[in-house]
TITI-711422 format. One record per residue (C-alpha): x, y, z. Coordinates in steps of 0.02 Angstrom, whole numbers, padded with zeros to 5 digits, always signed. Layout:
XYZ;...
// end
This chain:
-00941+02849-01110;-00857+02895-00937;-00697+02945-01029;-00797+03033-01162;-00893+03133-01026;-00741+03180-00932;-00639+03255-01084;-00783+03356-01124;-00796+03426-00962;-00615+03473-00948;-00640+03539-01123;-00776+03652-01085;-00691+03698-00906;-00532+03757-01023;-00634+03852-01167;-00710+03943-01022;-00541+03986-00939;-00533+03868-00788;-00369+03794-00737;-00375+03616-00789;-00265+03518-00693;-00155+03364-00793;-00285+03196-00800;-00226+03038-00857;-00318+02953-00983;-00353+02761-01066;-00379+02723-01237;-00354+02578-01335;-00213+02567-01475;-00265+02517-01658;-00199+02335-01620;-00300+02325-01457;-00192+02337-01329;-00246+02488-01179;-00098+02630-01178;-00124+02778-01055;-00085+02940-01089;-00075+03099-00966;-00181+03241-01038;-00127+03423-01036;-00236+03565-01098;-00228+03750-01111;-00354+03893-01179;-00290+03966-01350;-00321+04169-01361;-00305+04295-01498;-00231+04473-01465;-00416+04538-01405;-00427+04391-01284;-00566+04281-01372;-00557+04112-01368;-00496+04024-01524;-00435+03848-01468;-00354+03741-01351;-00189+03680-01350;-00201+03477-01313;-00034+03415-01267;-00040+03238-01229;+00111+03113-01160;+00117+02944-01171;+00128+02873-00982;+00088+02686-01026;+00258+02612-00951;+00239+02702-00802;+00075+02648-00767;+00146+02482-00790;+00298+02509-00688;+00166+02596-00554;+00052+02428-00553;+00192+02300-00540;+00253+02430-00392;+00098+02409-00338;+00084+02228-00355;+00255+02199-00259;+00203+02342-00126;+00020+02233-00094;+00164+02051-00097;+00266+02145+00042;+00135+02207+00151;+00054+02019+00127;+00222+01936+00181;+00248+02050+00320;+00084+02040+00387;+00111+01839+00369;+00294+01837+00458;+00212+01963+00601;+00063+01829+00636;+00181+01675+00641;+00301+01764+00762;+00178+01843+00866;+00105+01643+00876;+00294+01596+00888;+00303+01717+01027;+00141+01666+01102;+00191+01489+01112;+00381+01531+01186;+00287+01629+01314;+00174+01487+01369;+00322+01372+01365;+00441+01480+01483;+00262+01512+01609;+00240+01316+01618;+00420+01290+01638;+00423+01407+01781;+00290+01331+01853;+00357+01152+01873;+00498+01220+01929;+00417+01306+02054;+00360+01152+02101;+00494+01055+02118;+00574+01196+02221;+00401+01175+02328;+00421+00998+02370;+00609+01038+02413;+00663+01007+02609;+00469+01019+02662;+00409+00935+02806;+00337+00782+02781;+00174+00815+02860;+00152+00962+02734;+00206+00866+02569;+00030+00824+02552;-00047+00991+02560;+00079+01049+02439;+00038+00899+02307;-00144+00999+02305;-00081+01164+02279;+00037+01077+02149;-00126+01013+02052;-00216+01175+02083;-00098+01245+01974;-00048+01163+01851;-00231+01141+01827;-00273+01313+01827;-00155+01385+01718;-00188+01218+01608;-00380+01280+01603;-00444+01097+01663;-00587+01036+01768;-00495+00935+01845;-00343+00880+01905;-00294+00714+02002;-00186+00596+02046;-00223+00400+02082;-00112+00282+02161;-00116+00095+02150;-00123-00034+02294;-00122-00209+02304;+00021-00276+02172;-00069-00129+02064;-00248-00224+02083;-00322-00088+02130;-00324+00111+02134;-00370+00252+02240;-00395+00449+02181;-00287+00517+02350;-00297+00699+02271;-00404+00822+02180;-00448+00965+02125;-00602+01055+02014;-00639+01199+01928;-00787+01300+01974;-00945+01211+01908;-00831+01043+01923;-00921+00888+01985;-00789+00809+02113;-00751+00626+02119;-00619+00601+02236;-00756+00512+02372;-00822+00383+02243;-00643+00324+02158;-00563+00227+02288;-00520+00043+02273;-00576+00043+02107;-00513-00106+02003;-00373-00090+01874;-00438-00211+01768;-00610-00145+01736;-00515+00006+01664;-00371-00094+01579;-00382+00004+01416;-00305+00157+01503;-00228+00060+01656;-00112-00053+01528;-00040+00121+01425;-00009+00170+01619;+00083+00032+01652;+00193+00025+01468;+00246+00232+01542;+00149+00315+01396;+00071+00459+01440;-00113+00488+01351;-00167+00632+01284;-00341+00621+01229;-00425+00742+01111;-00590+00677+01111;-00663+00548+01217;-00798+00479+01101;-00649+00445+01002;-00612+00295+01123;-00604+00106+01024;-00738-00016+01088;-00647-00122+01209;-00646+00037+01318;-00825+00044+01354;-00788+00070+01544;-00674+00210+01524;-00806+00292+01393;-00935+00250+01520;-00847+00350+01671;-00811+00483+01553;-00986+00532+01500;-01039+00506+01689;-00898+00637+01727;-00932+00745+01567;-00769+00728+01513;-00716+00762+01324;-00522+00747+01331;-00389+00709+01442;-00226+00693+01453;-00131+00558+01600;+00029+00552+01642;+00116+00405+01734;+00218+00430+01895;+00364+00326+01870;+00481+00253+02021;+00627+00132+01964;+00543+00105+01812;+00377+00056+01852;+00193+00165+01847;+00158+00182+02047;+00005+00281+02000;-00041+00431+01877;-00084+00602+01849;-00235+00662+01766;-00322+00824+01664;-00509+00825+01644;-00579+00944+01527;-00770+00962+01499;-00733+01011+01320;-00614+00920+01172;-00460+00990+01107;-00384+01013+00949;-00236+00933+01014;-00123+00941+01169;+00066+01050+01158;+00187+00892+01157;+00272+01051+01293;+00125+01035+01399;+00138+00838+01412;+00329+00856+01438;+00305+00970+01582;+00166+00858+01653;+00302+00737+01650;+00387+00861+01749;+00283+00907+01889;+00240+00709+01884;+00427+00681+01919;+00418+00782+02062;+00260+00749+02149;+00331+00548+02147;+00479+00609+02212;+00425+00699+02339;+00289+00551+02387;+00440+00409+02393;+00538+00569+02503;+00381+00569+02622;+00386+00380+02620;+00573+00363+02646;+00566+00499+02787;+00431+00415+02885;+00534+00231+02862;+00688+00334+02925;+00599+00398+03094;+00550+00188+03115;+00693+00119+03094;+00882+00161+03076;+00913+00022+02991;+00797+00033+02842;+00836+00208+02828;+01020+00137+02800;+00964+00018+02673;+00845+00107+02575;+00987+00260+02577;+01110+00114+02491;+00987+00059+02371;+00900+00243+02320;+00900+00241+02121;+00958+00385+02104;+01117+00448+02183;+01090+00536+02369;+01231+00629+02481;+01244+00729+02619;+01360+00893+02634;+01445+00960+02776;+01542+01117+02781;+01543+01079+02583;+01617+00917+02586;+01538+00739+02547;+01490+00676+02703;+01406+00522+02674;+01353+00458+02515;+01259+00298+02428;+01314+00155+02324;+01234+00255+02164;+01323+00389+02197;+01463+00303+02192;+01428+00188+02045;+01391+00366+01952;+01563+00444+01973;+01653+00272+01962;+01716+00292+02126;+01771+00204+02296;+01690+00276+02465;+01857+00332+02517;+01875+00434+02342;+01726+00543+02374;+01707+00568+02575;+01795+00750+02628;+01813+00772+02451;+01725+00965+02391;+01596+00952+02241;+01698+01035+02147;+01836+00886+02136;+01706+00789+02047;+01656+00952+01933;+01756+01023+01784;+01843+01182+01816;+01702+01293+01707;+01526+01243+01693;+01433+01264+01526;+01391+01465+01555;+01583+01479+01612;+01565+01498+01806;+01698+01417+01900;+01622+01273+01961;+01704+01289+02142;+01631+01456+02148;+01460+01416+02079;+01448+01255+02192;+01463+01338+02348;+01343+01483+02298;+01225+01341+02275;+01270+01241+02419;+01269+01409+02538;+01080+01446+02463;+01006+01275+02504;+01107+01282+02689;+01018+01457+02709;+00844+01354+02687;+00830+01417+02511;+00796+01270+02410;+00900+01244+02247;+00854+01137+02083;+00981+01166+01954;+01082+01082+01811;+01265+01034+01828;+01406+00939+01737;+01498+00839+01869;+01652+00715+01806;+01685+00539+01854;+01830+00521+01959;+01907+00464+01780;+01870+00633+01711;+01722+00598+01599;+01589+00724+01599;+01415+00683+01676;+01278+00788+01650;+01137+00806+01782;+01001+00894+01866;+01038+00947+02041;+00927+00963+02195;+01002+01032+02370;+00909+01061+02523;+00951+01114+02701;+00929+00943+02838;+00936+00937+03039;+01071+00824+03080;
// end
């Protein structure tokens, strides 16, 4: 009827001289299937100008139409694919973006806790958990340490979110056993991340039981590991549960975890250094990881792990440059001589430096590490 309506229309527009534009048209063939046809028509006049027909001319258009709709089809695909591709990227690009923030921030961090005074390291583990915690979105963020052969544990730092309930006064020399269900994944260097807290098995009633005091609905803790043993953790409240944790966010935790213990055994070490010459010797020969002091960019003094890393005697190392125990290129093609003491000039400025370098054994085998310089007052 809608077809029917609009050819008579056009019909009567052309008897009575209008200009009737081409209008395509459906019908169905005699075997059923729907053809299209574009519709031309023109007024028919004698000599004297009356009407006496009109000229129909009509043109079968049913493969274009089809051509037009499977355009059409592919057109709609496209747009759907590209509109697909530009929301993963964008989330790709969201989630490289949060990445290289908390990067920077731990290494901000570590650069933080670099050459500071002992009496400030502290006040800098705070700001450190302000933070992370801030740009994390927690409630809360801690750090506990245990005491007594690990028996027991004290919250030594913390800090809330507005509308936060602190807890730092009430969680000292609690008992690790009463909370063994988290304590024990502590202790076996696994870090926890928590979606949901009522989530937590049955044997953990005590943890459950200080998380609904706290109003805590996920978590994530991270141990802080010194020659290969939890000394203590740190912690992320948040009053609400997650749909999971970024396995980035945990690895920078581990990060920022890394440094605040290494800038706690520092402190330590420091203080045991201003008592007593001797222990600052020993603990300086025994250090885990390997410790030297420069002068004029030399080796001046080294300990035995430095030496066990570059398979080297004292008297291989001592007046030797960096550089000696370096390649000739790094990875990003400096020359390592050059590079070295850019690096070495920065930290003697004051300007703290945290970098990665390849160093060689004194065999010639390639090491790959993670560098920290600072400036000292000898």
């Amino acid at each position: 009827p809608e077809y029917k309506q609009r050819v008579k229309k056009n019909l009567d527009a052309t008897l009575n001289g209008q200009s009737v534009p081409p209008y395509e048209l459906a019908y169905y063939a005699a075997d059923g299937s729907e053809k299209w046809s574009e519709i031309n028509t023109t007024q028919i006049s004698d000599d004297n100008h009356f009407v006496t027909g009109i000229l129909v001319i009509s043109r079968d258009i049913t493969l274009r139409r089809k051509n037009e709709a499977e355009l059409e089809q592919h057109r709609n695909h496209l747009e759907r694919l590209v509109k697909e591709k530009t929301k993963e990227l964008t989330e790709i690009n969201k989630q490289l973006n949060y990445k290289i923030k908390l990067e920077n921030i731990a290494k901000s961090i570590a650069a933080s806790f670099m050459s500071l005074p002992v009496e400030q390291i502290y006040t800098q583990i705070d700001n450190a958990l302000k933070k992370i915690g801030r740009f994390l979105h927690a409630g809360r963020s801690y750090m506990f340490l245990f005491n007594d052969e690990d028996k027991t544990m004290d919250k030594t730092h913390e800090w809330c979110a507005a509308g936060i309930k602190p807890y730092i006064e009430k969680q000292r020399g609690m008992s690790t056993d009463r909370y063994s269900y988290f304590i024990n994944k502590i202790k076996k260097l696994e870090v926890m991340c928590l979606s949901d807290t009522d989530s937590l098995p049955s044997d953990a009633i005590n943890e459950k039981s200080i998380c609904e005091t706290q109003r805590i609905k996920s978590m994530i803790l991270v141990p802080m590991i010194y020659r290969g043993r939890a000394t203590g953790f740190i912690g992320l409240d948040y009053p609400q549960t997650m749909d999971g944790f970024d396995k980035n966010t945990a690895y920078i935790l581990e990060n920022v975890s890394m440094s605040i213990t290494n800038a706690i055994i520092r402190s330590e070490t420091l203080v045991a250094l201003e008592k007593s010459e001797a222990k600052y010797k020993a603990m300086f020969a025994t250090a885990h990881d390997p410790i030297f002091l420069l002068k004029d960019y030399k080796f001046m003094e080294c300990n035995d792990y430095t030496l066990k890393l570059f398979c080297c005697r004292r008297e291989d190392i001592i007046g030797k440059y960096p550089a000696d125990f370096s390649p000739p290129t790094q990875p990003d093609g400096s020359q390592s001589k050059k590079k070295s003491i850019e690096y070495m000039s920065r930290a003697a400025s004051g300007e703290p430096q945290f970098f990665e370098w390849q160093h060689c054994t004194f065999e010639g085998d390639i090491i790959e590490t993670e560098v920290s310089l600072g400036s000292l007052g000898i």
